[in-house]
N, C-alpha and C positions, 0 to 999 in steps of 0.2 A: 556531605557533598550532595547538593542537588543530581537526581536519574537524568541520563542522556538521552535524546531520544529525536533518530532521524524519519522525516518525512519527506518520499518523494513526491514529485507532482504535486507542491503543495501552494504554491502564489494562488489559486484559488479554489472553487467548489469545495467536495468534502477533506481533501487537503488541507485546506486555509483553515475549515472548522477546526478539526482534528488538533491540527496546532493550537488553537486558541484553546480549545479543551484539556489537551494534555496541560500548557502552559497554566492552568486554572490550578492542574494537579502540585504546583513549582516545582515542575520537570523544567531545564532548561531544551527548547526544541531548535532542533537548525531545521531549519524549512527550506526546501531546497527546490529547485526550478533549471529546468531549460533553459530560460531566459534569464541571466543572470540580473536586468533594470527589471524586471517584473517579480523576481523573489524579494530584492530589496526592497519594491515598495509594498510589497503584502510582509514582510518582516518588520518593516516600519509602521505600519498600522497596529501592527500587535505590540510592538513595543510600545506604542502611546498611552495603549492600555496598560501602562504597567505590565507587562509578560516579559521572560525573560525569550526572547526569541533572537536567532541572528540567522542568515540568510546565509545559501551555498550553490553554486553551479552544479546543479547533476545533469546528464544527457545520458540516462538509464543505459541505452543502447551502445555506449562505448564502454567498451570496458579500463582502458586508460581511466575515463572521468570517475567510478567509479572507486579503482583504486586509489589514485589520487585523493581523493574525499576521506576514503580509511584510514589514512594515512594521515591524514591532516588530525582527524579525528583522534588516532591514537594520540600527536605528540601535543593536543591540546587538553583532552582529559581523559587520555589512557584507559578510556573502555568506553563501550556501548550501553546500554539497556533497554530500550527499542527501538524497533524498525518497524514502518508502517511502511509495506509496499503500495504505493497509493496510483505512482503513476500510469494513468492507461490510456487508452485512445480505442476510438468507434469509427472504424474507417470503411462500415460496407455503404454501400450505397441501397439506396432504398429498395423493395421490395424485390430483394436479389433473393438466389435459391443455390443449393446444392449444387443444383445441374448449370447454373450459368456462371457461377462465382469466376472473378478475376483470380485465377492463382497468385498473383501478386499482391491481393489485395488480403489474403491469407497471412502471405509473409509478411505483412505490415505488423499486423494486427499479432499474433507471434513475435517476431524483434521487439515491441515496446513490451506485451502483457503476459510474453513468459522469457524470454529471456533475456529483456532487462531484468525482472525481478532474479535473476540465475546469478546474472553478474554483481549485482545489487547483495545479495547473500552472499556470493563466494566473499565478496570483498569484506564483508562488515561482520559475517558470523566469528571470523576470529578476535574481535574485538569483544565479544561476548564470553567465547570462549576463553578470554584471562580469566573471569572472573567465575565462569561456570552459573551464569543467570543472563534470561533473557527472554523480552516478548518480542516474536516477528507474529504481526498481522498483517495478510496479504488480501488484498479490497478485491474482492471477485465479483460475480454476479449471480443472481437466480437463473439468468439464460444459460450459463455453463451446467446448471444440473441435468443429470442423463436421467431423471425420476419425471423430471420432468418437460422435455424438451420440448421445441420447438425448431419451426423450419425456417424461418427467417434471419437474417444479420450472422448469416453462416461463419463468417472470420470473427468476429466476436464471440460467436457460443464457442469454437472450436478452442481459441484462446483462453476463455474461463475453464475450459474444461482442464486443458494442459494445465493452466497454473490449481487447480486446486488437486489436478494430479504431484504437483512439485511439493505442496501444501505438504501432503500426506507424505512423500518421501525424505521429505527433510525431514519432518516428526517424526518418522522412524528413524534417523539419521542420529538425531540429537536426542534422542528418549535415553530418559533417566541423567541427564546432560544441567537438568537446571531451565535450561532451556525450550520456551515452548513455540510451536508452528501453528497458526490458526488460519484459514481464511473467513472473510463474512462478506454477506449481501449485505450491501447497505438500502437496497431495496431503489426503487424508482427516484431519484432525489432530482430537485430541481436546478441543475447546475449546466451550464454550457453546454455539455456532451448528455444531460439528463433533458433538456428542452422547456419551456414555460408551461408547459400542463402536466407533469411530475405532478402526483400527490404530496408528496414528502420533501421535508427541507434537509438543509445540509445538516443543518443538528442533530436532526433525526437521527441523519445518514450515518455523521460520525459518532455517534453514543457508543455502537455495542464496539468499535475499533479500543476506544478510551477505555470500556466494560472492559476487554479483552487486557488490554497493555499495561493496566494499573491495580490490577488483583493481584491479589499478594498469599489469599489463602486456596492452595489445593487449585491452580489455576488449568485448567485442562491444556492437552494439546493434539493436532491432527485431525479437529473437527473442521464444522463449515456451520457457521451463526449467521442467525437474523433476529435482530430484535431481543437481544441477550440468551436467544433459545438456541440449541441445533437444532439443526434441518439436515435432509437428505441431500447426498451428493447425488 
């Protein structure tokens, strides 16, 4: 039996890739979206390509939609084998700071990039846990590292930072479980939320996710990758 393997925020950027890559692997991918007419036609793209891909409604931030999705999951092929927490959103505004940030615009930024990935796990790690195997990679960024921070897009760093805090607690959670926790930078890519002067493509973006999700030997977990390497939190 073809590996399972869910993707949120995936109708485009390095979502879309990520599918298409794993799909290269014949993983069967559900590629999942907010907009349920925009996942089906980035699933129908992939399928033309010959990929085994089929499309799902997620809204990370509800936890109904999430459970509902595991659930579907279970009673169509009775277990998981990865999860790429993919979906995230950049909602500061431009050259905002510490001292002026909207607290609101915090909690945005928080609700989708740490705890929808929360609700996103609680629902789908028991699906892993039948079978005691599993890759979750969580798409962070280089601006969440405290090695190396910076002052700008404050509800975004502050959000990477929280999820590659969750990164780490799950790994501890699931150690020795089978199951492993990784986040990665996918580095600057050029995608909607990444803008037209991005050095880097989505392929790029999505290689070390695929590197992570489809290693089979001595697969690490509780780190934070770029580029098949660790790096510093």
């Amino acid at each position: 039996m073809s590996k399972i393997a869910v993707v949120t925020g995936a109708n485009r950027g390095i979502g879309f890739e990520t599918c298409r890559q794993l799909a290269q692997h014949s993983i069967k991918i559900i590629l999942t979206s907010r907009d349920p007419e925009k996942g089906k036609i980035a699933a129908e793209e992939l399928k033309s390509q010959g990929l085994d891909v089929i499309s799902a409604p997620l809204t990370v931030t509800e936890k109904q939609s999430s459970q509902q999705l595991a659930e579907w999951v279970r009673q169509e092929f009775g277990r998981l084998d990865i999860l790429v927490n993919n979906a995230g959103i950049y909602p500061d505004p431009p050259q905002n700071n510490i001292l002026s940030t909207d607290l609101e615009t915090v909690r945005l930024a928080m609700e989708t990039n740490v705890y929808g990935v929360l609700l996103v796990c609680q629902a789908f790690i028991p699906l892993m846990q039948i079978h005691n195997t599993g890759r979750i990679i969580n798409v962070s960024s280089g601006m969440g590292q405290l090695s190396t921070m910076g002052s700008d897009a404050v509800a975004y760093r502050l959000s990477k930072v929280a999820l590659n805090g969750l990164t780490t607690i799950l790994a501890a959670q699931l150690q020795g479980s089978g199951i492993t926790v990784n986040s990665i930078c996918p580095g600057w890519v050029k995608t909607d939320m990444g803008g037209p002067n991005a050095p880097r493509t989505p392929e790029q973006g999505a290689d070390t996710v695929v590197w992570l999700a489809t290693r089979t030997d001595d697969t690490p977990t509780g780190g934070f990758w770029r580029d098949r390497q660790p790096i510093p939190w």
